[in-house]
One Martini backbone bead per residue (centre of mass of N, CA, C, O) as a GRO file, in nm:
protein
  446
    1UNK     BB    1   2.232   0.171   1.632
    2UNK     BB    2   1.911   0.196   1.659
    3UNK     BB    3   1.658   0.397   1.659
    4UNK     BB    4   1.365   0.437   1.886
    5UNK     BB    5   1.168   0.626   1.764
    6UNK     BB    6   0.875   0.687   1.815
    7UNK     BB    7   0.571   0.802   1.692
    8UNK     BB    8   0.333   0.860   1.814
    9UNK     BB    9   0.095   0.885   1.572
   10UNK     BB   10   0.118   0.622   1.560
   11UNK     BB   11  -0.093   0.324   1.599
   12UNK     BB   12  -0.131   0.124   1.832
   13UNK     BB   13  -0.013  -0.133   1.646
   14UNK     BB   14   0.204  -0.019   1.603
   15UNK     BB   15   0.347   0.057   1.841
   16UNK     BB   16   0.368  -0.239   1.935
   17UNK     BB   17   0.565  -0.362   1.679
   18UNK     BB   18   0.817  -0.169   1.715
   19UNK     BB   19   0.844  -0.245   2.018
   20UNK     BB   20   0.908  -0.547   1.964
   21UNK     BB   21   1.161  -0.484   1.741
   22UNK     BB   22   1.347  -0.296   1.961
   23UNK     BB   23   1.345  -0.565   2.143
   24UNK     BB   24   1.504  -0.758   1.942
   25UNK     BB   25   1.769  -0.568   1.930
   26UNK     BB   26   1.874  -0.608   2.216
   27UNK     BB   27   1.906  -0.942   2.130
   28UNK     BB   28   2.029  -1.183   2.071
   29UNK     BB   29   1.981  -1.364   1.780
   30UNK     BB   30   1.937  -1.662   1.943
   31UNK     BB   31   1.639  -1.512   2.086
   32UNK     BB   32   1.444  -1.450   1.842
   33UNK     BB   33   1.235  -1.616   1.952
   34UNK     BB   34   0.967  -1.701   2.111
   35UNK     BB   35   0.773  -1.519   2.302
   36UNK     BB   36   0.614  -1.328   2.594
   37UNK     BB   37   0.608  -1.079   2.418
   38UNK     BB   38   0.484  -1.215   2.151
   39UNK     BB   39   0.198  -1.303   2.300
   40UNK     BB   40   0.124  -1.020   2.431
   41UNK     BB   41   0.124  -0.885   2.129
   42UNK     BB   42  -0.121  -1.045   2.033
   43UNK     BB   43  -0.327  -1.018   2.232
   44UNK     BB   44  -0.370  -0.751   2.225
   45UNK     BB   45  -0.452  -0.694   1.922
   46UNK     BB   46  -0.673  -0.910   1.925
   47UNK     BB   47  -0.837  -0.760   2.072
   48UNK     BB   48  -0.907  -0.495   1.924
   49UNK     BB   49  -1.083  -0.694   1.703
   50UNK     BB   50  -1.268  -0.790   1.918
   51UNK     BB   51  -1.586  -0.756   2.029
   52UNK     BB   52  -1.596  -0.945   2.298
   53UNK     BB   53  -1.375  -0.774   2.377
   54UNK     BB   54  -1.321  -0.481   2.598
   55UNK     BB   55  -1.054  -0.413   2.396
   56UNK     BB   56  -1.236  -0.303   2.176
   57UNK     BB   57  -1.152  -0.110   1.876
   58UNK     BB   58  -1.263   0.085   1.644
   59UNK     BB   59  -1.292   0.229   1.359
   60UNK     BB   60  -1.355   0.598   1.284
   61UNK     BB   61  -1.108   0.752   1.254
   62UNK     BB   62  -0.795   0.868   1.132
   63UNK     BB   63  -0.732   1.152   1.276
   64UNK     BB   64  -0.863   0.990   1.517
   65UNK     BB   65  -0.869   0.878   1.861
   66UNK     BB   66  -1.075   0.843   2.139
   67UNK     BB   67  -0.825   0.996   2.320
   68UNK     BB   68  -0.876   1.249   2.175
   69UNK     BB   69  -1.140   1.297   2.238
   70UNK     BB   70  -1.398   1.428   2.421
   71UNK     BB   71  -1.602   1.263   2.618
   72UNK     BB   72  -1.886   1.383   2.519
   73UNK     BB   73  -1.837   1.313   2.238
   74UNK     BB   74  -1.815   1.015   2.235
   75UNK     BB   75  -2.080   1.002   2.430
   76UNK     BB   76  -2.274   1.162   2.195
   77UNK     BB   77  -2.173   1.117   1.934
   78UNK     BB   78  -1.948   0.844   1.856
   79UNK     BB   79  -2.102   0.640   2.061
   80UNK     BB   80  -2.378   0.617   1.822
   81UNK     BB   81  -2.274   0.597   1.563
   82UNK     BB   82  -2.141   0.328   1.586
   83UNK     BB   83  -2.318   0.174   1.615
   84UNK     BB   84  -2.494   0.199   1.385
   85UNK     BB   85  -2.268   0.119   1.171
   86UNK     BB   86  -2.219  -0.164   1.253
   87UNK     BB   87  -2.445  -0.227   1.058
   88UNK     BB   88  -2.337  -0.176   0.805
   89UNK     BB   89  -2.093  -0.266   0.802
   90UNK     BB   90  -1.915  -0.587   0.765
   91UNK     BB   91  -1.685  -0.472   1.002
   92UNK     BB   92  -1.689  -0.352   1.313
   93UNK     BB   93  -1.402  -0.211   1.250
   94UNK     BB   94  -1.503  -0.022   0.961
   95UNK     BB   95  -1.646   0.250   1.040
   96UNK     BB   96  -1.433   0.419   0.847
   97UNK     BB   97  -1.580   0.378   0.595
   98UNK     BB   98  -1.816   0.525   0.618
   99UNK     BB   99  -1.705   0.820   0.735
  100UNK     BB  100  -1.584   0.852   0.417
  101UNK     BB  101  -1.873   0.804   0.240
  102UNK     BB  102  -2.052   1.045   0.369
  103UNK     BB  103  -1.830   1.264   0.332
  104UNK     BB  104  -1.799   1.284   0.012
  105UNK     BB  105  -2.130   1.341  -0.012
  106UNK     BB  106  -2.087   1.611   0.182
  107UNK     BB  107  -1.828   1.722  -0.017
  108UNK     BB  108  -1.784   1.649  -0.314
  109UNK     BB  109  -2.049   1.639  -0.460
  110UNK     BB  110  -2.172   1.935  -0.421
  111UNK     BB  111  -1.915   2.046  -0.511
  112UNK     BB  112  -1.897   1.964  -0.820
  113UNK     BB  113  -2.235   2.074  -0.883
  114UNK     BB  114  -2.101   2.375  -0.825
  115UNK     BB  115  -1.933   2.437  -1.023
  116UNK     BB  116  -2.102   2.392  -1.282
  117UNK     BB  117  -2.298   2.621  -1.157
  118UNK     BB  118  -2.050   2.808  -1.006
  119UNK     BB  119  -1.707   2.870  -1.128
  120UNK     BB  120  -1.430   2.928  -0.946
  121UNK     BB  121  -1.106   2.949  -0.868
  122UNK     BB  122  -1.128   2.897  -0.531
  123UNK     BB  123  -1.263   2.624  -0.567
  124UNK     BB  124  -1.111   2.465  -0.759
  125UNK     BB  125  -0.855   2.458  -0.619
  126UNK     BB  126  -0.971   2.345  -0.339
  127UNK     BB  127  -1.096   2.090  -0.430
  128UNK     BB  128  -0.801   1.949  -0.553
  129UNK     BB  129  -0.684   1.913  -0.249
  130UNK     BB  130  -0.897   1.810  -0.149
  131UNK     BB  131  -0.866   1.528  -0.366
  132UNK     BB  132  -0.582   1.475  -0.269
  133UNK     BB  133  -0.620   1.446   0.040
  134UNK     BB  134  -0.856   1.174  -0.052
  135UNK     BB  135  -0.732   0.986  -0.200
  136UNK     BB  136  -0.535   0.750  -0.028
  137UNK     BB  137  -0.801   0.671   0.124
  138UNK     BB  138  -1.008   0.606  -0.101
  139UNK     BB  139  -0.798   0.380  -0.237
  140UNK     BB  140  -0.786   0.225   0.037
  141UNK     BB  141  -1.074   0.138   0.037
  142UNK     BB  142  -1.119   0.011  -0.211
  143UNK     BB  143  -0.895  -0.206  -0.188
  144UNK     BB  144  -1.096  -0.343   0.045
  145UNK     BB  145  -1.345  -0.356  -0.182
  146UNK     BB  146  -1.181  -0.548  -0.429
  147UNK     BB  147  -1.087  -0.763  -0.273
  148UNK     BB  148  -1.395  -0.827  -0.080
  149UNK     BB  149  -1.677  -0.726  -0.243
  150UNK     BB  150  -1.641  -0.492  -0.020
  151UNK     BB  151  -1.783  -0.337   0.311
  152UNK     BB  152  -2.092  -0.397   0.360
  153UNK     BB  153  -2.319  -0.488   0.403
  154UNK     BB  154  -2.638  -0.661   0.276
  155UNK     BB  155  -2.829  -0.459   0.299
  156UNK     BB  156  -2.615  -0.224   0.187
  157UNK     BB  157  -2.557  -0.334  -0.149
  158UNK     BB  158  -2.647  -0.101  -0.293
  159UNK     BB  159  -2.412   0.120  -0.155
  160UNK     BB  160  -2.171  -0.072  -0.242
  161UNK     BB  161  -2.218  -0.078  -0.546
  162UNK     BB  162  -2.250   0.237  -0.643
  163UNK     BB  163  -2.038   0.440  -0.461
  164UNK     BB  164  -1.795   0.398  -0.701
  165UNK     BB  165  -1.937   0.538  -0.932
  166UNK     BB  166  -1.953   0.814  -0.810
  167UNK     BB  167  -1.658   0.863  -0.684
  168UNK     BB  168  -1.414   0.774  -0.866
  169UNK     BB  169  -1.433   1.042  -1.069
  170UNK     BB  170  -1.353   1.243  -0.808
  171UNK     BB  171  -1.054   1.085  -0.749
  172UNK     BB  172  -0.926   0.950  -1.036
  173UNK     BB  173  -1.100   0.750  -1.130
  174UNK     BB  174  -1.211   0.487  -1.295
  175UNK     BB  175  -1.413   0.237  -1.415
  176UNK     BB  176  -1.270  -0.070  -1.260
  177UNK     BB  177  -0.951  -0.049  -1.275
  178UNK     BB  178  -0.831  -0.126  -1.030
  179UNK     BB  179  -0.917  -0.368  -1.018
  180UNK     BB  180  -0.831  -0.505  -1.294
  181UNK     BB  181  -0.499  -0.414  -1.272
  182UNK     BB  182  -0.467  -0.505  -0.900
  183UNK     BB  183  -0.596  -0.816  -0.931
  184UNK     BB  184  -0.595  -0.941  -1.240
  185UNK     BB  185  -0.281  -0.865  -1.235
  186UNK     BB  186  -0.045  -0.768  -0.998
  187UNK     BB  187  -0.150  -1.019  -0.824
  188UNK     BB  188  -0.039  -1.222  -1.039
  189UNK     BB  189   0.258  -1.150  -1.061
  190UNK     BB  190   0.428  -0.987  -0.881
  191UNK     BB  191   0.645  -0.782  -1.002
  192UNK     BB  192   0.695  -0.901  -1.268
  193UNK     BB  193   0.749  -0.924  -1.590
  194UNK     BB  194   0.457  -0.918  -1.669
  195UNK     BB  195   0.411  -0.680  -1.531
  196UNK     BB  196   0.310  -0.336  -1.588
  197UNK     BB  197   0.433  -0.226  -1.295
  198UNK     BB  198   0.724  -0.346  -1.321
  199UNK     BB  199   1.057  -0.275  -1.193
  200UNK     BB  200   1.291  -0.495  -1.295
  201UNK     BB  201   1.347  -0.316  -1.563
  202UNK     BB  202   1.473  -0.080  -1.336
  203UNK     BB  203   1.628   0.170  -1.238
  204UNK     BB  204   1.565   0.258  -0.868
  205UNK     BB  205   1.781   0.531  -0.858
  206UNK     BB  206   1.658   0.674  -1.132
  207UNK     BB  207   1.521   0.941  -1.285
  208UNK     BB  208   1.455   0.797  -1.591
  209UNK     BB  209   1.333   0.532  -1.509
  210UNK     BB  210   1.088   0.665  -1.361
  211UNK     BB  211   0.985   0.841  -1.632
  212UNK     BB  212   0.936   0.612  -1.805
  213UNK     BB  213   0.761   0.447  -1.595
  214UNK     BB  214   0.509   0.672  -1.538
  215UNK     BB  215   0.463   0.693  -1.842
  216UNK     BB  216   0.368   0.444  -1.959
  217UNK     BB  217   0.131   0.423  -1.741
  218UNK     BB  218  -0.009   0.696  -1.801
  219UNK     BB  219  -0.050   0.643  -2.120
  220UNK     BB  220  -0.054   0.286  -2.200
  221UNK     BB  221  -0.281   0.153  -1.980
  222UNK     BB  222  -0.530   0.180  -2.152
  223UNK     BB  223  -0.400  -0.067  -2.402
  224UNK     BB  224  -0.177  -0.307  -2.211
  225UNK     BB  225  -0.413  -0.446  -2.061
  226UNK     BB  226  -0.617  -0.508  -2.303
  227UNK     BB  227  -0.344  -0.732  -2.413
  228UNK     BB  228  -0.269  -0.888  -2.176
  229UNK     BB  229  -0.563  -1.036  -2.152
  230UNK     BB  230  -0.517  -1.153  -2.460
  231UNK     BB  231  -0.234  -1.314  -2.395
  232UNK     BB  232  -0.383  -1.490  -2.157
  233UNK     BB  233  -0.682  -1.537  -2.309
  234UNK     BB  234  -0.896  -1.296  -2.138
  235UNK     BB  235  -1.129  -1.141  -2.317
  236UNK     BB  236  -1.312  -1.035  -2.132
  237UNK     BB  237  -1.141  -0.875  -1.987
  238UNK     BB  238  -1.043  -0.710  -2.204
  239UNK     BB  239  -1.350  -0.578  -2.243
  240UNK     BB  240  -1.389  -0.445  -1.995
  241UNK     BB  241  -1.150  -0.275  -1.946
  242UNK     BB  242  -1.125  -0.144  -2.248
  243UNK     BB  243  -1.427  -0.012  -2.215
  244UNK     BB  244  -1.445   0.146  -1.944
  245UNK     BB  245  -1.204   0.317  -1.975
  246UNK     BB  246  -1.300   0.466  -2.279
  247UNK     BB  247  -1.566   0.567  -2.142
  248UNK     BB  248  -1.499   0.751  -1.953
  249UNK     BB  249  -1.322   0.930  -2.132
  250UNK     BB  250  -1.559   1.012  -2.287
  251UNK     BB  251  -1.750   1.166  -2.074
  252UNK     BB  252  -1.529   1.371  -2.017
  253UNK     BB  253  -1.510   1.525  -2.257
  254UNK     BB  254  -1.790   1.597  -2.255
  255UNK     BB  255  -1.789   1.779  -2.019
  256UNK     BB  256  -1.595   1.915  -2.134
  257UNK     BB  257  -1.674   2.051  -2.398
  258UNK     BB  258  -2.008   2.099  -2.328
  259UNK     BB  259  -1.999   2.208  -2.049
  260UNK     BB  260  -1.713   2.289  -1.821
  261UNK     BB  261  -1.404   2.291  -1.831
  262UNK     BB  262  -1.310   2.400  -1.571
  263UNK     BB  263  -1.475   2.217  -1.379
  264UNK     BB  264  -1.351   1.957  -1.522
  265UNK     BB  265  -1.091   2.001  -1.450
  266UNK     BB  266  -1.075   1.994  -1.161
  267UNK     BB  267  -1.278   1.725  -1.115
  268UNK     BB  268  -1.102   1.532  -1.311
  269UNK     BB  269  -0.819   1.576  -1.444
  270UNK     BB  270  -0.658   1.628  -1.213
  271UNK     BB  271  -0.716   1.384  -1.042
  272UNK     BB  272  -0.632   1.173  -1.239
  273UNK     BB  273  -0.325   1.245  -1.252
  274UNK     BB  274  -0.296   1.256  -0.961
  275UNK     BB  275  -0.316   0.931  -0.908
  276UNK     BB  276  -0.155   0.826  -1.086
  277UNK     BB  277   0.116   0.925  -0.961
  278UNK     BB  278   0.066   0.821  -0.708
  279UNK     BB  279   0.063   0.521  -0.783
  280UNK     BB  280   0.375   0.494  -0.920
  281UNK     BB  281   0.515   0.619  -0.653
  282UNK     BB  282   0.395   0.415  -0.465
  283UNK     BB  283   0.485   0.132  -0.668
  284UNK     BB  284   0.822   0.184  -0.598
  285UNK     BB  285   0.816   0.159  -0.311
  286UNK     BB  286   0.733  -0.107  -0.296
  287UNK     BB  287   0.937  -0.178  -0.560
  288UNK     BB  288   1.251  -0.097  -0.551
  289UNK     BB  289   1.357  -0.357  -0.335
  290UNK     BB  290   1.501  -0.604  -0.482
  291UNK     BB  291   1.615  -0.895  -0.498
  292UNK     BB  292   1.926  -1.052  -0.675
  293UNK     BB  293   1.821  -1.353  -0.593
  294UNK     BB  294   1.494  -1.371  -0.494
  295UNK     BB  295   1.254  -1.176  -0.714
  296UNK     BB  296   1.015  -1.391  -0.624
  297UNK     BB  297   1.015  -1.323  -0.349
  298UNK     BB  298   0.794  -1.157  -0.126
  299UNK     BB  299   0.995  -1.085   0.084
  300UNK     BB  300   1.209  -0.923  -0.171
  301UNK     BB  301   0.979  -0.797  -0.318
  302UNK     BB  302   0.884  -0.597  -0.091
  303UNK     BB  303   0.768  -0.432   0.204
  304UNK     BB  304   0.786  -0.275   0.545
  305UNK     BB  305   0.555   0.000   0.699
  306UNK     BB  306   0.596   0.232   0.946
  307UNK     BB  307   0.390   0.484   0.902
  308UNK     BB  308   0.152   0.779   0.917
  309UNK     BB  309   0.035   0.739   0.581
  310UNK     BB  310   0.001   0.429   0.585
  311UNK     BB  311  -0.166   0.340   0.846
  312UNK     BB  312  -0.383   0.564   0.931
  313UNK     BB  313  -0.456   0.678   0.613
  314UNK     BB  314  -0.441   0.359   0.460
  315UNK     BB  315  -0.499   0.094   0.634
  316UNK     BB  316  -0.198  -0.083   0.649
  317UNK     BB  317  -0.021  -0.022   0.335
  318UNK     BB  318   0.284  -0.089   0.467
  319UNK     BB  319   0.200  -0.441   0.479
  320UNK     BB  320   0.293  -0.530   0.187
  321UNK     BB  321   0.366  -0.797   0.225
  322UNK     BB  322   0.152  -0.950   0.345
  323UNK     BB  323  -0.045  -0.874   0.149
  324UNK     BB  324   0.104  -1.082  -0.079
  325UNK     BB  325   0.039  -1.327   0.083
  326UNK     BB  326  -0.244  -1.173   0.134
  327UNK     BB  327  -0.521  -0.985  -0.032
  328UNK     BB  328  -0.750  -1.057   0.183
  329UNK     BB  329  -0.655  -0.966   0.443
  330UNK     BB  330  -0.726  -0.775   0.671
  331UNK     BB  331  -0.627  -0.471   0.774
  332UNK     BB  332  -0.657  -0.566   1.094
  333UNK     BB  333  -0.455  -0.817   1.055
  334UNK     BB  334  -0.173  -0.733   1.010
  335UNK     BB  335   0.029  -0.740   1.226
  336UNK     BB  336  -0.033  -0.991   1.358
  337UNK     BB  337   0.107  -1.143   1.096
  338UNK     BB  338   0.377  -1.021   1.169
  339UNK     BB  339   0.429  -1.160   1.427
  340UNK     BB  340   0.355  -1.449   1.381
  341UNK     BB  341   0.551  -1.408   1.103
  342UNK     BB  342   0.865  -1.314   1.180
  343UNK     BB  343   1.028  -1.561   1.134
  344UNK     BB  344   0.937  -1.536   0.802
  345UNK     BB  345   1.090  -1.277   0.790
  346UNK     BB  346   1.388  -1.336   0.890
  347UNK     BB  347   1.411  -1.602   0.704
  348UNK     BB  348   1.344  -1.359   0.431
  349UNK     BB  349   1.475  -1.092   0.429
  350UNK     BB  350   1.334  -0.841   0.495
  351UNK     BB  351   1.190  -0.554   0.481
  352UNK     BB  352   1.194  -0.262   0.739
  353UNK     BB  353   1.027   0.051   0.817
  354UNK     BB  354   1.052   0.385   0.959
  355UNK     BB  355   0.941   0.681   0.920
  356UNK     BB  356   0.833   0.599   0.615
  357UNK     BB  357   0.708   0.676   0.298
  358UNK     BB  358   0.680   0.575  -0.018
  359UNK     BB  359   0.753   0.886  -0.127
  360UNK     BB  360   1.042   0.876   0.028
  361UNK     BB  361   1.116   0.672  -0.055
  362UNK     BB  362   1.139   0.751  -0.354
  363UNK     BB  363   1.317   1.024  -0.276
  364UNK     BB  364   1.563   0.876  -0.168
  365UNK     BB  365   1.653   0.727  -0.419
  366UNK     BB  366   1.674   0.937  -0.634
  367UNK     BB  367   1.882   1.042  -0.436
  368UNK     BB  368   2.050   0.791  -0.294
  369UNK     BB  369   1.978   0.787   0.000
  370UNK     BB  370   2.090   0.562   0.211
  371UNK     BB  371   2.110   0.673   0.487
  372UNK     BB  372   1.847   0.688   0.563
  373UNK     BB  373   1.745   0.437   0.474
  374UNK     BB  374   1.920   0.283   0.718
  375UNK     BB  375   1.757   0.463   0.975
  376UNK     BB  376   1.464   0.350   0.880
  377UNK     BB  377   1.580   0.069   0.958
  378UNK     BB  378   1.450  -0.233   1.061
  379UNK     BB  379   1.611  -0.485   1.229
  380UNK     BB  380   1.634  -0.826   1.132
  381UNK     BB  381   1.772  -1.121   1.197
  382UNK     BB  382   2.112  -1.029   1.048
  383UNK     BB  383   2.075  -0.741   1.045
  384UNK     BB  384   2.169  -0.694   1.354
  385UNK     BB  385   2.494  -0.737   1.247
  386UNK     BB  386   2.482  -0.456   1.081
  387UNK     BB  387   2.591  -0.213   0.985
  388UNK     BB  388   2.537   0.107   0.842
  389UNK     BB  389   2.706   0.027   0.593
  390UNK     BB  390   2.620  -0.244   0.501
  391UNK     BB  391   2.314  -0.157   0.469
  392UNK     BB  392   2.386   0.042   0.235
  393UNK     BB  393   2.500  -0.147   0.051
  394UNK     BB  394   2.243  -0.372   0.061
  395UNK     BB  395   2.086  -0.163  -0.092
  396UNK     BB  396   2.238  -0.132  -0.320
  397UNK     BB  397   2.117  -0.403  -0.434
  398UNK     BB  398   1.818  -0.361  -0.470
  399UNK     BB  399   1.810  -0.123  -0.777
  400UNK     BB  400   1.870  -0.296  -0.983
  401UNK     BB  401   1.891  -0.403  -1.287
  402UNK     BB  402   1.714  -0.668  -1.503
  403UNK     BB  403   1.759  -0.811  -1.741
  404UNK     BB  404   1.670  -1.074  -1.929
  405UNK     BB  405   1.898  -1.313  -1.826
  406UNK     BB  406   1.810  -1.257  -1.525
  407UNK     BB  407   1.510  -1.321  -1.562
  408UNK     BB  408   1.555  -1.618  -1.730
  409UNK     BB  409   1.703  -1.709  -1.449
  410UNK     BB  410   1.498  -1.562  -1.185
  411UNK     BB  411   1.229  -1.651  -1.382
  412UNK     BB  412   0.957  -1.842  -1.376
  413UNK     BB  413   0.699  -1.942  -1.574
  414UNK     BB  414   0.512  -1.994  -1.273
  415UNK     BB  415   0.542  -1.725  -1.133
  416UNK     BB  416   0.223  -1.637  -1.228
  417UNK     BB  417   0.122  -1.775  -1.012
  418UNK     BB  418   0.056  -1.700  -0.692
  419UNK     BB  419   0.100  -2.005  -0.607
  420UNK     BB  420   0.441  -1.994  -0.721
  421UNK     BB  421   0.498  -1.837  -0.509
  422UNK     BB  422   0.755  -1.740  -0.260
  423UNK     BB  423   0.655  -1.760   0.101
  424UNK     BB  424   0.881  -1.887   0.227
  425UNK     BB  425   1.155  -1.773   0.457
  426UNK     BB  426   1.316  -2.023   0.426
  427UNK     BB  427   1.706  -2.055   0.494
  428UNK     BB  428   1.969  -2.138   0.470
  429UNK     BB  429   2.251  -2.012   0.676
  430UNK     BB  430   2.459  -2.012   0.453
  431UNK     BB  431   2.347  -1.803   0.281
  432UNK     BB  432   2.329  -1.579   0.452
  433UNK     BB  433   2.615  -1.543   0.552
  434UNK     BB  434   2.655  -1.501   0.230
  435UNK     BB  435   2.568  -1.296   0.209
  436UNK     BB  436   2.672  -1.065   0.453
  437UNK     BB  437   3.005  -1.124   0.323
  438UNK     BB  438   2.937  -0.958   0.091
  439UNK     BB  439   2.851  -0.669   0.217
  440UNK     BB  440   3.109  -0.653   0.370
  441UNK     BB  441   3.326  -0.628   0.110
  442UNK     BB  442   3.180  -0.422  -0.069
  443UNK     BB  443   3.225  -0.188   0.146
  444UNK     BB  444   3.519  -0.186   0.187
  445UNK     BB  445   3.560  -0.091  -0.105
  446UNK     BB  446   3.397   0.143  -0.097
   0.00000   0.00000   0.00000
């Protein structure tokens, strides 16, 4: 029996959708089509995003939602701000995403140019962690910026353009590097063999595949993508991506060289190091699980999770699977879309976990520990009559390494148009009860 803990601290739409599929875990699986309880939970959620429903809420701050805070702040101090805000966001619900733009100007910035101005040890350390708490965040709000060509309204465009070339060399990222290979390629490939940053040619539960793997993107993508889109035709993108990240290179070094090495050192390079690092352990967790049969489909290839450092605090970065299916959706548009299209994730054998975010999926893999991961998956579908053993037997076959034979036989060279992926959930009910019977037998061996 699966445990039904949620965290408190998940935000107000996790905790719906957690309910409603721990509430489809205690029904026959015969059972688990669209009812009365998904068309409330779907309606509750989108009053949530609707300006005009009463029951609208939008996001103002990760670390508190309005109910943590004093009425007095509320009223004299957050909702005043808020109205003013909706005038400059994009979507209303996005004040969030000011209120981290502000942050960014009147802490990070100003931090960066006293250091230069006068480098103590003790702010070096401190702005580094800074910057480090501020990663996840920042890089998760460029994510809803490149994805959608801004945050901002059409009036402050002037502030949606600019203000990424200011604060990205201060988080860790390069000029437009981020747009470059996370738009203009990983959702291209999405994960498949020409992906430079596909799991699929790797063992995804031993540590020296890891360390391979993050060690290539560390050191080689900065000549891998501009070569990338050489090969696909790309000439002009091949030019830009290439010109753009060595040119941040060449700043740094001068800053570093010429200016002040240590605090160039905290301002600059910790942040690129650590960003690059945890952007692939975060990539890893994200597809570390690909399904053995159909690796090629958005639903077997990428996960789903709820749990407070991916959704709370990166704006709904859980909704893996949703986000490949569509990489334009809103972000507080993620739940409704797993809830409408619940169906379509049971009948494609996705898999939904709770209470665990990218890094310690990838700490838990690299220990092989299975058995934590099988009780922070949430069943749906055919899983729902799987024993504890029986899911650890299942997920060990989702990190196996794929061959070259394995690729050219189950990725299509069609499959690099994000239109030629798999997106339907629907399959055979036979195929089905055939992978259970399969990871039944599995166990029994084991």
């Amino acid at each position: 029996m699966v445990a039904v803990r949620i965290d408190p601290y998940l935000t107000g739409p996790d905790h719906v959708v957690l309910s409603n599929l721990f509430h489809d875990v205690q029904k026959p699986l015969s059972h688990h089509s669209s009812t009365s309880t998904d068309k409330d939970a779907i309606a509750q959620l989108q009053a949530l995003n609707d300006e005009k429903n009463p029951g609208f809420q939008p996001t103002v701050f990760t670390t508190w939602d309005e109910k943590d805070l004093p009425p007095w702040i509320n009223d004299y101090l957050v909702k005043p701000y808020t109205t003013w805000a909706k005038s400059v966001v994009r979507h209303p619900t996005d004040v969030v995403f000011l209120t981290h733009i502000i942050t960014y100007f009147l802490v990070s910035v100003p931090s960066a140019i006293l250091l230069f101005y006068h480098f103590t040890w003790v702010h070096g350390v401190l702005h580094a962690i800074w910057s480090l708490w501020c990663a996840g965040s920042f890089t998760l709000m460029m994510h809803n910026h490149i994805h959608n060509n801004g945050v901002l309204s059409k009036s402050w465009a002037w502030l949606d353009y600019t203000f990424p070339y200011i604060l990205e060399p201060l988080m860790g990222h390069t000029w437009d590097s981020y747009y470059y290979h996370h738009v203009k390629h990983h959702h291209v490939e999405s994960n498949g063999p020409d992906d430079l940053s596909s799991t699929v040619r790797y063992q995804r539960d031993d540590l020296l595949n890891f360390l391979c793997y993050v060690g290539r993107f560390l050191f080689l993508i900065w000549l891998e993508l501009p070569l990338y889109f050489v090969r696909k035709g790309k000439l002009v993108l091949a030019c830009k991506a290439g010109t753009t990240e060595l040119v941040n290179y060449l700043l740094i070094y001068l800053v570093t060289t010429r200016a002040n090495l240590r605090a160039s050192t905290f301002v600059f390079l910790i942040p690129f190091v650590q960003l690059r690092l945890g952007l692939m352990i975060g990539n890893w967790g994200q597809h570390a699980l690909v399904d053995e049969r159909e690796p090629d489909s958005d639903f077997r290839s990428s996960i789903t999770l709820m749990d407070v450092p991916s959704n709370r605090f990166c704006f709904n970065d859980g909704y893996h699977t949703a986000h490949h299916l569509n990489p334009r959706r809103h972000w507080r548009d993620q739940p409704i879309h797993f809830l409408q299209q619940k169906e379509a994730y049971r009948n494609g054998r996705a898999l939904v976990f709770h209470n665990i975010d990218y890094l310690m999926m990838t700490v838990k893999l690299l220990q092989k520990d299975y058995e934590y991961l099988a009780k922070c998956l949430v069943p749906i579908g055919e899983q729902t009559r799987m024993s504890q053993l029986e899911i650890v037997a299942m997920l060990r076959t989702k990190t196996k390494r794929f061959t070259e034979e394995d690729i050219a036989r189950k990725f299509k060279p069609s499959t690099t148009a994000p239109s030629a992926r798999k997106r339907s959930g629907k399959k055979k009910g036979v195929e089905d009860a055939f992978e259970v019977s399969q990871v039944r037998l599995l166990t029994k061996v084991q």
